[in-house]
MARVEX-240083 format. One record per atom (N, C-alpha, C, O): atom name; x, y, z; residue number from 1; residue in one letter. Coordinates in steps of 0.2 Angstrom, whole numbers. Layout:
<pts>
CA_X_Y_Z_NUM_a
...
</pts>
This chain:
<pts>
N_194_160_181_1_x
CA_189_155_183_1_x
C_189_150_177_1_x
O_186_152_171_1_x
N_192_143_177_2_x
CA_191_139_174_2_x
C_181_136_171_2_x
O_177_133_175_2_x
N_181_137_165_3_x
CA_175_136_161_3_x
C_176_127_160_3_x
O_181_125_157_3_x
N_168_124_166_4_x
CA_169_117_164_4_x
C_165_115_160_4_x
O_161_119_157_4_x
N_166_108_159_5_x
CA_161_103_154_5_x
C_156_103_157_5_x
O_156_103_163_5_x
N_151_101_155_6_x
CA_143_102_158_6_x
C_142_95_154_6_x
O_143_94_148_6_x
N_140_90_157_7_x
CA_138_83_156_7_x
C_133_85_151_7_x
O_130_90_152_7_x
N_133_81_144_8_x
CA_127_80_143_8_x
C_123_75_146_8_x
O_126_70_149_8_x
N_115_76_145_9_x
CA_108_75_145_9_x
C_106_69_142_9_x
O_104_70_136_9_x
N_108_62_146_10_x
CA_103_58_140_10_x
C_98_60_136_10_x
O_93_64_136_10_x
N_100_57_131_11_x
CA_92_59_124_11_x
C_93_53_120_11_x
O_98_50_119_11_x
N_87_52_115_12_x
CA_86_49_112_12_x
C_94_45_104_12_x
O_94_40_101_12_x
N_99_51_106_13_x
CA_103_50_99_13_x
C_109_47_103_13_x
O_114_45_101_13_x
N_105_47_110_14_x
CA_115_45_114_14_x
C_110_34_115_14_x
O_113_29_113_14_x
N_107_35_118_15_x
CA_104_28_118_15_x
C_104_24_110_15_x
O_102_25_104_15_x
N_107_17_115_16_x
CA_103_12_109_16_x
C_97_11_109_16_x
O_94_11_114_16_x
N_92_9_102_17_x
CA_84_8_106_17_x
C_85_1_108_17_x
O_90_-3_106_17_x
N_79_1_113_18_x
CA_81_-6_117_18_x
C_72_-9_114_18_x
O_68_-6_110_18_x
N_71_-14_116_19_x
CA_64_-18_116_19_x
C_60_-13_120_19_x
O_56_-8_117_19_x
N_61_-14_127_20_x
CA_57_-13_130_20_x
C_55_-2_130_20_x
O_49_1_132_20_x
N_60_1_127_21_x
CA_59_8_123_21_x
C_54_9_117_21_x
O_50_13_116_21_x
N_56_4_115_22_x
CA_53_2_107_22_x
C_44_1_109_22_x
O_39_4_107_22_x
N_44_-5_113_23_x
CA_36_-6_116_23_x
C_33_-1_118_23_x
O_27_0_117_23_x
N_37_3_124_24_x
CA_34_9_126_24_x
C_31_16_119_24_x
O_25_18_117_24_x
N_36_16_118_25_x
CA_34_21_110_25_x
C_26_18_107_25_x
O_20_20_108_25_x
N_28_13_105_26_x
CA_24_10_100_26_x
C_15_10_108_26_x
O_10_14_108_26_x
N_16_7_111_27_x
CA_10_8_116_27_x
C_7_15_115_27_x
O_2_16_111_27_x
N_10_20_116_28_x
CA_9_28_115_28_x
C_6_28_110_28_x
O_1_31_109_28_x
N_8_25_104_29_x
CA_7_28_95_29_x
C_0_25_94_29_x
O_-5_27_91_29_x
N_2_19_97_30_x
CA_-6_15_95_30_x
C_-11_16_99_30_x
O_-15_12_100_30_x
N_-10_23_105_31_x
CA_-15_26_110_31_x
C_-17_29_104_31_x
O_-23_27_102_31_x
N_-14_34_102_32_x
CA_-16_39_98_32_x
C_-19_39_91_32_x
O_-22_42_87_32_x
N_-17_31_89_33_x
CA_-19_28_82_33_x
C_-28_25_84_33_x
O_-32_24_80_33_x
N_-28_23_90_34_x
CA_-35_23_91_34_x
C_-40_27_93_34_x
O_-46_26_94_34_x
N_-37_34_95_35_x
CA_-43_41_96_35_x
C_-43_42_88_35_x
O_-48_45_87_35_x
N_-40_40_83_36_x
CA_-41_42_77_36_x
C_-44_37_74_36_x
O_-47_38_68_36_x
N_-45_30_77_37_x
CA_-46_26_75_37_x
C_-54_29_77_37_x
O_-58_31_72_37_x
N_-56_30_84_38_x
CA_-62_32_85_38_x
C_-65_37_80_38_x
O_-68_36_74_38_x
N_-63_42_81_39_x
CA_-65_46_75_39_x
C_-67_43_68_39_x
O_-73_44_67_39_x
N_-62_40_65_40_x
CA_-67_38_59_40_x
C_-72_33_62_40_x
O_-77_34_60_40_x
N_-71_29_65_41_x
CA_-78_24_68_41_x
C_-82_30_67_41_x
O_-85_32_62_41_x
N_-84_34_72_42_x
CA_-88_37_75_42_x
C_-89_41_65_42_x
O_-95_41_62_42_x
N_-86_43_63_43_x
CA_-89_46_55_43_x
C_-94_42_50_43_x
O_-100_44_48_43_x
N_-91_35_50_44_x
CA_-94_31_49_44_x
C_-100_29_52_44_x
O_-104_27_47_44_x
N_-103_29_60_45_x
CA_-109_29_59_45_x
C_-113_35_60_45_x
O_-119_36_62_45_x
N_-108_41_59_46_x
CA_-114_47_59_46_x
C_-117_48_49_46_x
O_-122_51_48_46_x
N_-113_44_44_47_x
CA_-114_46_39_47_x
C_-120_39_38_47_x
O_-124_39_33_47_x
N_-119_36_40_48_x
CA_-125_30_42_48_x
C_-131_33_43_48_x
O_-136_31_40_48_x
N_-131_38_48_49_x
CA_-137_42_51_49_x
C_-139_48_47_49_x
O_-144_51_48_49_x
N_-135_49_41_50_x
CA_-138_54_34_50_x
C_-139_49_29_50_x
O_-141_52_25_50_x
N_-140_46_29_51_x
CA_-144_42_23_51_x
C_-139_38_19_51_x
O_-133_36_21_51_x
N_-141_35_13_52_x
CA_-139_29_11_52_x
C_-131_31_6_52_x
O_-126_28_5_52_x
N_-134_39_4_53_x
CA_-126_42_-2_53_x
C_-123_44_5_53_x
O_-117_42_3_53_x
N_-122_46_10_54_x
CA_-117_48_13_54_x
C_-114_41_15_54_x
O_-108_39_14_54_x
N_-119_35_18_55_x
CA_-114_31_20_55_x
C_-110_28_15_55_x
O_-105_26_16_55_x
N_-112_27_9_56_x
CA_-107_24_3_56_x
C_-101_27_2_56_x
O_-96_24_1_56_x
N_-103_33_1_57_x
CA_-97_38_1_57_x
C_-92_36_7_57_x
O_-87_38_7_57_x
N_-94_32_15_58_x
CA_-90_34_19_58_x
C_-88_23_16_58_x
O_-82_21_15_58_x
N_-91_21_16_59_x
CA_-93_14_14_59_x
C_-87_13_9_59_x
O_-84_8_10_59_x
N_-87_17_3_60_x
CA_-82_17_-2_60_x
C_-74_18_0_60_x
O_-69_15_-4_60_x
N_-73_23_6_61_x
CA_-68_25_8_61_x
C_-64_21_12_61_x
O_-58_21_12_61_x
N_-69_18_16_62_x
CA_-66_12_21_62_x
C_-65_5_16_62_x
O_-62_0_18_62_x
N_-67_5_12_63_x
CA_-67_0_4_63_x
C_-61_1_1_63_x
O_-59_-3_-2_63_x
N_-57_7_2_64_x
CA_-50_6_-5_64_x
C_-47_3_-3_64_x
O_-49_-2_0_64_x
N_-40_4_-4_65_x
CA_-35_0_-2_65_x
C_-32_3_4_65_x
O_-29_1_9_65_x
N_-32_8_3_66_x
CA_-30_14_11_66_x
C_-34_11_14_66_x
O_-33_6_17_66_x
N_-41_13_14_67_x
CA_-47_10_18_67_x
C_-44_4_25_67_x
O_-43_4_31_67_x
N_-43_0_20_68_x
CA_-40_-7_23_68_x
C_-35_-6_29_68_x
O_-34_-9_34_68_x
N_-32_-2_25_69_x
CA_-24_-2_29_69_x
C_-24_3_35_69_x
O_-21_4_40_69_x
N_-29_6_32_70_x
CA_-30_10_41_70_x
C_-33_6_46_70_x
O_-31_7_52_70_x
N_-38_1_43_71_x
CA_-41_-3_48_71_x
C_-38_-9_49_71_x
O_-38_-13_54_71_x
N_-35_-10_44_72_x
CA_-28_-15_47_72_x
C_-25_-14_56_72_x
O_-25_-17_61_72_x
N_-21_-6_52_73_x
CA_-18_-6_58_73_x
C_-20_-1_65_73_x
O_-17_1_69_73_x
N_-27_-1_62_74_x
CA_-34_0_69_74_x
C_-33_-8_72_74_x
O_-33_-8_79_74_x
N_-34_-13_68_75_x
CA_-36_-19_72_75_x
C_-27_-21_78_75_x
O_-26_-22_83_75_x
N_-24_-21_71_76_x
CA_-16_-21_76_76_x
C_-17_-17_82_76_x
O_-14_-19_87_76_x
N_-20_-11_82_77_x
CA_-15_-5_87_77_x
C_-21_-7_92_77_x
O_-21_-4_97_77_x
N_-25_-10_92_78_x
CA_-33_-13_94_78_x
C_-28_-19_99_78_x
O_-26_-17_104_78_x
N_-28_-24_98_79_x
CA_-24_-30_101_79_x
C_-17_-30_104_79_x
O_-15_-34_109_79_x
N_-15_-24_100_80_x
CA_-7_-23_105_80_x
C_-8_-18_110_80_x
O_-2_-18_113_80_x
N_-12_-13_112_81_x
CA_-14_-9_116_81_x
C_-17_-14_120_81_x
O_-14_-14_126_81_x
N_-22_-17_119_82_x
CA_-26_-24_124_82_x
C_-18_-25_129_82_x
O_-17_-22_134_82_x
N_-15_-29_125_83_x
CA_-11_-35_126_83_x
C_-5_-31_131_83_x
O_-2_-34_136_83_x
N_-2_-24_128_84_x
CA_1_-21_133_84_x
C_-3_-19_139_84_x
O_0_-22_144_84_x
N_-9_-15_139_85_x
CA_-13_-14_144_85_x
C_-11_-21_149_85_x
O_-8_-20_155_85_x
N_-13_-27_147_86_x
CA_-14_-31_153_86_x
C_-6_-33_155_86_x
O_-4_-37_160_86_x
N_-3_-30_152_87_x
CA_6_-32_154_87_x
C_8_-27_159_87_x
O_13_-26_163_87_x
N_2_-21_158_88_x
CA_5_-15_164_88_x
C_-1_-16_167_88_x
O_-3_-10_167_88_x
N_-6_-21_170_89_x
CA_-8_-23_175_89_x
C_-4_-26_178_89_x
O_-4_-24_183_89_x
N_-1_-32_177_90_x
CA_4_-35_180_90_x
C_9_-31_183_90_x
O_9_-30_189_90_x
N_12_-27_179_91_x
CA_16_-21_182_91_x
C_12_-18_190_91_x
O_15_-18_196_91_x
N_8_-16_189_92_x
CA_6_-12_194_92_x
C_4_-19_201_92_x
O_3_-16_206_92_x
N_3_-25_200_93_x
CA_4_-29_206_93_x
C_11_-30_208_93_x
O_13_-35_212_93_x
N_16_-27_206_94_x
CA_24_-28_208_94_x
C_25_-35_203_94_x
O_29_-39_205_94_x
N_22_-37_198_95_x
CA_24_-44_194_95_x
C_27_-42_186_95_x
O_26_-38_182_95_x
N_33_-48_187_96_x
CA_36_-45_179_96_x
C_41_-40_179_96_x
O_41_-35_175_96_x
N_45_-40_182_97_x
CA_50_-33_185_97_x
C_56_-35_179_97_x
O_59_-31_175_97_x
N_58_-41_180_98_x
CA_64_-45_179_98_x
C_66_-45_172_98_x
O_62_-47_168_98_x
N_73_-42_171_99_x
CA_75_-42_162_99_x
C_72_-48_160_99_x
O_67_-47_156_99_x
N_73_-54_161_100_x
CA_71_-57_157_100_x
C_63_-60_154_100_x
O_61_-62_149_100_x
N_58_-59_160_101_x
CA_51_-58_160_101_x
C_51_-52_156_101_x
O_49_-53_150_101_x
N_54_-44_157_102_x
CA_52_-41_154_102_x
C_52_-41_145_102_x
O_48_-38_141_102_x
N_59_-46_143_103_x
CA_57_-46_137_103_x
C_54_-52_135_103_x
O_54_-52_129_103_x
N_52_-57_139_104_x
CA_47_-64_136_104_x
C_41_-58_135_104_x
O_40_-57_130_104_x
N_37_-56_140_105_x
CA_32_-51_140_105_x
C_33_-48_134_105_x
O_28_-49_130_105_x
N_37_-44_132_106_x
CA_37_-40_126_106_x
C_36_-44_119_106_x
O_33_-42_114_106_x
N_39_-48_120_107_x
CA_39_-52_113_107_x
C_33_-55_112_107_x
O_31_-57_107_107_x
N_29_-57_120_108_x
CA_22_-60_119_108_x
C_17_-54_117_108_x
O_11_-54_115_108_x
N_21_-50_118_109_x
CA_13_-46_115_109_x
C_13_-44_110_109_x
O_8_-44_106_109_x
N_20_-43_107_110_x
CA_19_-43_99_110_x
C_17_-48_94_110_x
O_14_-47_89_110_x
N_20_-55_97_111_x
CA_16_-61_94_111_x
C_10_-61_95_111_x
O_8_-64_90_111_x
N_6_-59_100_112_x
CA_1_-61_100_112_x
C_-3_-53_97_112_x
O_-9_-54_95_112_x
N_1_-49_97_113_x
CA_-4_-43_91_113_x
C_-5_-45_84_113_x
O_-10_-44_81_113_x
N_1_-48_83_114_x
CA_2_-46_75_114_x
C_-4_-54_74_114_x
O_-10_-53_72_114_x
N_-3_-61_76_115_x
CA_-8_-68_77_115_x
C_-15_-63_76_115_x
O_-19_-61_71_115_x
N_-14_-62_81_116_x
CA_-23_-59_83_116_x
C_-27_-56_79_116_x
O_-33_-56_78_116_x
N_-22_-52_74_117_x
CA_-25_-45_69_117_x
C_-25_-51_66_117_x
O_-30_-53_67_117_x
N_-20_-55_61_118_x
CA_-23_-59_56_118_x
C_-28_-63_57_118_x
O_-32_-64_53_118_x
N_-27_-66_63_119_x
CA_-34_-73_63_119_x
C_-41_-67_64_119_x
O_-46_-70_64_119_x
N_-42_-61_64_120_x
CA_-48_-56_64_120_x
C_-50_-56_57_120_x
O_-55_-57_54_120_x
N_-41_-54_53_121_x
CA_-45_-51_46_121_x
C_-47_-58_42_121_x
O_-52_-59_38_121_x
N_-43_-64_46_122_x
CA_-45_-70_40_122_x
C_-53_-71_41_122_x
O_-58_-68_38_122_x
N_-54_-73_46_123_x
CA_-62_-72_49_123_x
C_-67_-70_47_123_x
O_-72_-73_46_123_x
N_-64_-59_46_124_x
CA_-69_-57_43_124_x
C_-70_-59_35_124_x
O_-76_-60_32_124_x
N_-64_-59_31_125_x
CA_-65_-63_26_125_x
C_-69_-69_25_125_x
O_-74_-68_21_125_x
N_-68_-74_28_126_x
CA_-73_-79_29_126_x
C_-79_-78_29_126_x
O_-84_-80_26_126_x
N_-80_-74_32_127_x
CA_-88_-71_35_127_x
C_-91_-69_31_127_x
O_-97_-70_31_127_x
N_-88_-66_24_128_x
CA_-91_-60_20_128_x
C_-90_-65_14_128_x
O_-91_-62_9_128_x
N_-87_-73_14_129_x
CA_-87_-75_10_129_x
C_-80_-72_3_129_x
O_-81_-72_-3_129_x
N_-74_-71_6_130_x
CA_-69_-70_3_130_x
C_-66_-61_0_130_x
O_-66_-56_3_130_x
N_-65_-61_-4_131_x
CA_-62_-53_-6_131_x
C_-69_-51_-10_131_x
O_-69_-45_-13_131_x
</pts>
């Protein structure tokens, strides 16, 4: 009895990444970047709720330069999560199916995460009157 080849299994090392793989991944990551995003929020106002040295201490932490950069990409993963959510509502009414919608679609949400997150951070800046 002749021993055959057994097809492999698509998997991740045989595909090119494409856009719309690339978007799906990143939707997932920036799910998961905002249960952790919750988490420090929610630390944040329980250390609020212990008085004035816990919140500084949590105050100083969201203050470094890490600090920022996590909230940065809290606000990014905040707007491209939006921005996809409302492109797999379309999805789910039969709208947007078509390669080439599917990647204008794609590219708008990224244009419009990354716009969104700076016009937030310039804003808050303004707000608090500069660095």
């Amino acid at each position: 009895m002749a021993v055959r080849e057994r097809p492999l299994s698509p998997h991740l090392l045989i595909y090119r990444p494409q856009l719309t793989s690339i978007l799906s991944i990143t939707h997932r990551g920036t799910g998961v970047f905002l249960v952790l995003g919750a988490l420090i929020l929610a630390n944040w106002v329980i250390a609020a709720a212990y008085g004035a040295e816990s919140f500084a201490t949590a105050q100083a932490l969201l203050s470094s330069f890490l600090g920022r950069l996590i909230l940065f990409g809290m606000t990014f993963s905040l707007f491209y999560h939006l921005a996809n959510g409302v492109r797999h509502l379309f999805w789910d009414f039969g709208k947007g199916f078509d390669l080439p919608v599917l990647y204008a679609s794609g590219i708008v949400v990224v244009v419009f995460s990354v716009v969104m997150t700076f016009v937030t951070w310039i804003a808050a800046y303004w707000a608090v009157g500069g660095l």
